[in-house]
C-alpha positions in Angstrom: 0.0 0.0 0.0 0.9 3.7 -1.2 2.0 6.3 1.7 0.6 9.0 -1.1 0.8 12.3 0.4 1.1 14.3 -3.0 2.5 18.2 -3.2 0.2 19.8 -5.5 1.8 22.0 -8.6 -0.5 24.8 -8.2 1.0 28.0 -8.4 -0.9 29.9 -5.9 -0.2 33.8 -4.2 0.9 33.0 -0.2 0.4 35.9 2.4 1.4 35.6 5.8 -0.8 37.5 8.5 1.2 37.1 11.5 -1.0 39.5 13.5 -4.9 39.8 13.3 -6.5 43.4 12.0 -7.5 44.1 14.9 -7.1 42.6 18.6 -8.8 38.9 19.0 -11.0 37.4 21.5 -11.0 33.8 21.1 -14.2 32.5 22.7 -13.6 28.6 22.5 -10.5 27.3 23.9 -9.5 24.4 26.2 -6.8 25.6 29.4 -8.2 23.3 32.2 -7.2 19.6 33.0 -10.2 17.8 32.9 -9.8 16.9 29.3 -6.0 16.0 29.8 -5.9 13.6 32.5 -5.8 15.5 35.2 -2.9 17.6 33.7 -3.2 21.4 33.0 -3.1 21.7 29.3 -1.1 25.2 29.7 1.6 24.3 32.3 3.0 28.0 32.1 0.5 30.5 32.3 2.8 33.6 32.1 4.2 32.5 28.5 0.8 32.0 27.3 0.1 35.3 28.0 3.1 36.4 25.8 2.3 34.2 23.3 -1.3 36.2 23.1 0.4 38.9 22.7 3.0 38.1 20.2 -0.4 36.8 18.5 -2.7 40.2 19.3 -5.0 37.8 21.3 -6.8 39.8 23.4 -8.2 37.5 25.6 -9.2 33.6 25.8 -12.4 32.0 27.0 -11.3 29.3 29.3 -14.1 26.5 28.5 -12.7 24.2 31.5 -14.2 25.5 34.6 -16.2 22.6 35.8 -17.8 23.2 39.0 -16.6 23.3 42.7 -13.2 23.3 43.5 -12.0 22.6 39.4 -14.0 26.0 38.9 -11.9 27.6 42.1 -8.5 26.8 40.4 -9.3 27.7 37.4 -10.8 31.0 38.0 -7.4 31.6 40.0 -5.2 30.6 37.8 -6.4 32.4 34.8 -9.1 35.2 35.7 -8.0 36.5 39.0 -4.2 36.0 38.1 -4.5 37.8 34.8 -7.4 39.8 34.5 -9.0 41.2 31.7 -7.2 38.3 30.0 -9.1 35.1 30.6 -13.0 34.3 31.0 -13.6 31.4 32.5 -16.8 29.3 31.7 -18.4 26.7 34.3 -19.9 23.4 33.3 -22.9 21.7 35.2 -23.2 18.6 37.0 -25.0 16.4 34.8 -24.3 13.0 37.0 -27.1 15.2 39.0 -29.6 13.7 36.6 -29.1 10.4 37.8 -30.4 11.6 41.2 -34.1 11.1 41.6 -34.6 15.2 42.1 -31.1 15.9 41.0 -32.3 18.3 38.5 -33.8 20.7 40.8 -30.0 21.3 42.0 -28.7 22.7 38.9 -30.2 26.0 38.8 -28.4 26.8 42.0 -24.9 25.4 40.9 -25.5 28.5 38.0 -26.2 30.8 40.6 -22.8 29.8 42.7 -21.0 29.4 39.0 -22.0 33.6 38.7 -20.9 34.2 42.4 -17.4 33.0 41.9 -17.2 34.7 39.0 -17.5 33.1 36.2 -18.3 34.6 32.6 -20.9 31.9 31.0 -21.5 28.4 30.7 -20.3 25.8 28.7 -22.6 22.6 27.6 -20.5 19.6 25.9 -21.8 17.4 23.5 -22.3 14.5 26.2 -25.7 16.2 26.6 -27.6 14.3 23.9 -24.8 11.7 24.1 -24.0 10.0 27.2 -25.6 12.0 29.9 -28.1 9.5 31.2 -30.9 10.4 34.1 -31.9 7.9 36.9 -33.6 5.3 34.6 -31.1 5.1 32.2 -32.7 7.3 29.4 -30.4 9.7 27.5 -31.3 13.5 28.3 -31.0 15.3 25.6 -30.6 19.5 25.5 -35.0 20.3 25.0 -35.7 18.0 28.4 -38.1 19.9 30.1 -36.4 19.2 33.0 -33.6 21.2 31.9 -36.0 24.5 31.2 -35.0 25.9 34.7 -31.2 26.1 33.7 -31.5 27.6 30.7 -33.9 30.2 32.0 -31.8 30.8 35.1 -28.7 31.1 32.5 -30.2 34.1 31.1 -31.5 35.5 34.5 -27.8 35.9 35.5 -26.7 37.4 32.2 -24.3 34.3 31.8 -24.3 33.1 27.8 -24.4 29.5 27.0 -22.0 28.2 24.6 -23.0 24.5 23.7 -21.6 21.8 21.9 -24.3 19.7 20.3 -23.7 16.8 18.1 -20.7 16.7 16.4 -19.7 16.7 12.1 -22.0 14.8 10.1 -19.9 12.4 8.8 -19.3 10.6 12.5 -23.1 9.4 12.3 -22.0 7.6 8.7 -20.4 4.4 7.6 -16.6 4.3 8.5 -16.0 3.2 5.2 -14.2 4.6 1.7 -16.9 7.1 1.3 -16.7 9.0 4.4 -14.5 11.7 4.1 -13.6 11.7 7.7 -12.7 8.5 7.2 -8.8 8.5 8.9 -10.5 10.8 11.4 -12.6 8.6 12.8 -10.2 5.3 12.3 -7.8 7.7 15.0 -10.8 8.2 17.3 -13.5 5.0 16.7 -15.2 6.0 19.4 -16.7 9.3 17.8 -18.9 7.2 15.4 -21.9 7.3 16.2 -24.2 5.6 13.7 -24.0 2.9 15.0 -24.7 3.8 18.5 -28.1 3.8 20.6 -27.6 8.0 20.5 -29.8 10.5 18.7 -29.7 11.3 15.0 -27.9 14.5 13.6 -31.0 15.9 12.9 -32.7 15.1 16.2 -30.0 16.8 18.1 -30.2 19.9 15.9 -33.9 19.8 16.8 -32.8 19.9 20.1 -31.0 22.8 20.1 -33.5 24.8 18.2 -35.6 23.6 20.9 -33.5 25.5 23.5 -33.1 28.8 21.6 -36.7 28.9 21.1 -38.2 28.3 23.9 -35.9 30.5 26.0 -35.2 34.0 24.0 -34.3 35.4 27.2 -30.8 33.4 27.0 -27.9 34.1 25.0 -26.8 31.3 23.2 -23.9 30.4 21.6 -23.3 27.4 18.9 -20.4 26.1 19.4 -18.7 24.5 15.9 -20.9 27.0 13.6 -23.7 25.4 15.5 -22.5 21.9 14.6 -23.7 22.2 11.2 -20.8 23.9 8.9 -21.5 21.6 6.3 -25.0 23.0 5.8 -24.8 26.9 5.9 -28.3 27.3 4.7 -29.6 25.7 7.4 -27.5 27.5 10.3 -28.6 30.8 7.9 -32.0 30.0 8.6 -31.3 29.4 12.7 -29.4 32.7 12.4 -32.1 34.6 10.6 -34.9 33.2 13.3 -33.5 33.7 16.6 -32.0 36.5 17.6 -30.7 35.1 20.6 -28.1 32.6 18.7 -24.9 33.4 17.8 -22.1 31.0 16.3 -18.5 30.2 16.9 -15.9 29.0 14.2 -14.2 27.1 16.0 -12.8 23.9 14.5 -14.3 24.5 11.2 -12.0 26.0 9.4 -11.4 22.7 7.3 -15.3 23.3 6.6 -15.9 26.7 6.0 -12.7 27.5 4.2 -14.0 25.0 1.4 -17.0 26.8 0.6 -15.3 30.4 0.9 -18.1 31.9 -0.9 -20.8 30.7 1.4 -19.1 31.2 4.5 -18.6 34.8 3.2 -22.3 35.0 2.2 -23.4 33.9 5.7 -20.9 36.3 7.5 -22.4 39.3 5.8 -25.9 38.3 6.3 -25.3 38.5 9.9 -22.0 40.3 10.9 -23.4 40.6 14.4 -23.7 37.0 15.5 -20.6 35.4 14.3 -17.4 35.3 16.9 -13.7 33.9 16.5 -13.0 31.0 18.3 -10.5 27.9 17.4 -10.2 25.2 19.7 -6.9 25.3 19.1 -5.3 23.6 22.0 -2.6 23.5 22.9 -2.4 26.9 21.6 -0.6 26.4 18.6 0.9 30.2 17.1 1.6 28.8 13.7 -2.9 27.6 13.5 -3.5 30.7 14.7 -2.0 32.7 11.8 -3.9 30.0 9.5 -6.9 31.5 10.9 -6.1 34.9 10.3 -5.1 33.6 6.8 -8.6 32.0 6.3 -10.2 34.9 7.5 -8.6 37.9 6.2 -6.7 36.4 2.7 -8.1 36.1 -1.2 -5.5 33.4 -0.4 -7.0 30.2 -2.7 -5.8 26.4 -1.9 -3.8 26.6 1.0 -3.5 23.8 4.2 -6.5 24.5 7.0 -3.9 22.9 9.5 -0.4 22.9 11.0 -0.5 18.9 10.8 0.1 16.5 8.3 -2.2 15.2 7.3 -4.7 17.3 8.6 -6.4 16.0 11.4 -10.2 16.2 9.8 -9.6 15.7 5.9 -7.2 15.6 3.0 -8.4 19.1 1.5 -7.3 22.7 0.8 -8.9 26.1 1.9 -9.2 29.3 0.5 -9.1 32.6 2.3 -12.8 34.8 2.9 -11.0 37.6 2.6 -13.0 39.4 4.5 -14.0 43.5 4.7 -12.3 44.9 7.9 -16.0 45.9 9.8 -17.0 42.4 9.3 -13.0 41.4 10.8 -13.6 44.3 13.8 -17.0 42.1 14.9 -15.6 38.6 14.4 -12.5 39.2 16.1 -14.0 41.4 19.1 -16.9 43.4 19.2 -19.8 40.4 18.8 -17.7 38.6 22.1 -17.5 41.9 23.9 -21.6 42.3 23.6 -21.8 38.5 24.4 -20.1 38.1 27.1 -20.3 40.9 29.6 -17.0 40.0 31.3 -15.3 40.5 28.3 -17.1 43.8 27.2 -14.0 45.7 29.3 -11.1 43.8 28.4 -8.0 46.0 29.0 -5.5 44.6 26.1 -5.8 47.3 23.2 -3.4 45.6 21.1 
């Protein structure tokens, strides 16, 4: 068998953006430990910070917090150490669900979460997924038992940036036509076709569900709402609820292949869209691909720093992007979002 990785002969114009236009706020990144074994996933906090600033990273949205003591260190290490840098978003206890009453709890972890100081919430995909109440039963985002979070979310002015689902592809055959095929052969366990789980399109109900029903919350979709490879449809979220917004983050293999579209739904709604990358560990060299993507005519040009790229053998082309519509993405649409971030000191 081949190990074909070709080099393609296109002669194509290459522009390096080592700085964005204007300072960034990156709303969806990853410094806790939960998701590294118990390990902080930035061991030195201080050269991160330079690294922002070599970058003109404003600030970070810390999607790690967790709840209870997790939350504690994390706000100190990042928010109270560093402020104006870092905003910190706390996680429920869904293992609560599996309490008979367990629900009623949550509400009140929000209400602590806000006391400590934290700047919004994040929901992970395992709602929908694996989060399982006291018989067993997934609980999926539109539970009715979960109306008193998402209500007492908005009460407290603390935006919700949720995970649902995950790409398309991972509810398909792991076979030669999936085009997330080495993807999914690294990590078999995000296949989910052939799982007892919720359809694609059941989970997207699901979080339509939630914006709808609680216009009062701001929410945030994490992953271009989990549905970049259908910009019509997150068009028609956008254009419904006024209380959704989007992040980018980890689609830039997605949205940098249909340049045009992705442009199209950036201008329709300038407002709602925020930069985010999910780049961790924080990688300077992915960050300037970003600000490639986003701010280059650039055409055919890698999406990632890794070969071969982590989510599928193809090329991107830059948006190229008008600098208001770069001014919003970057900052302004975080800054209205998030109200701890609406002061943040870094200027750039």
């Amino acid at each position: 068998m081949y190990n074909y990785s070709p080099t393609p002969s296109l002669v194509t114009g290459t522009t390096a953006v080592d700085r964005p236009s204007v300072p960034a706020i990156d709303v969806h990144n990853h410094l806790g430990y939960w998701l590294n074994g118990g390990k902080w996933l930035v061991p030195d906090v201080p050269a991160l910070v330079g690294t922002m600033d070599e970058l003109g990273v404003a600030a970070m949205v810390n999607l790690d917090g967790r709840w209870g003591t997790e939350l504690q260190q994390n706000l100190d290490r990042y928010d109270r150490a560093h402020p104006g840098r870092f905003a910190t978003f706390a996680h429920l206890d869904w293992t609560l669900l599996a309490i008979r009453g367990g629900a009623d709890r949550l509400p009140q972890m929000l209400e602590s979460a806000k006391a400590a100081g934290v700047a919004g919430v994040k929901v992970w995909k395992d709602l929908g997924l694996a989060v399982r109440d006291e018989k067993g039963v997934l609980v999926l985002p539109d539970d009715p038992r979960l109306a008193p979070v998402w209500e007492t979310a908005g009460a407290l002015e603390l935006p919700v940036l949720i995970h649902t689902a995950d790409p398309v592809a991972f509810w398909s055959p792991v076979d030669r036509h999936n085009e997330r095929f080495e993807e999914l052969a690294r990590h078999p366990d995000w296949q989910y076709g052939s799982k007892s789980v919720p359809t694609h399109p059941r989970l997207m109900e699901a979080l339509e569900h939630v914006v709808a029903d609680h216009s009062g919350t701001t929410f945030i979709g994490a992953h271009v709402a989990s549905h970049a490879e259908n910009l019509r449809e997150v068009d028609r979220l956008l254009a419904t609820y006024p209380n959704l917004s989007i992040d980018l983050a980890a689609r830039e293999s997605e949205l940098g292949r249909q340049p045009r579209a992705t442009r199209a739904l950036i201008e329709a709604h300038p407002d709602r869209v925020m930069f985010g990358t999910d780049c961790f560990p924080v990688d300077a060299n992915q960050y300037r691909l970003w600000f490639r993507l986003l701010e280059t005519a650039d055409e055919y040009f890698p999406y990632s720093v890794h070969e071969p790229p982590e989510r599928g053998r193809w090329s991107v082309s830059g948006l190229n992007l008008g600098q208001e519509n770069l001014t919003s993405i970057y900052s302004e649409n975080a800054r209205r979002a998030i109200p701890a971030l609406a002061n943040t000191g870094f200027k750039g």
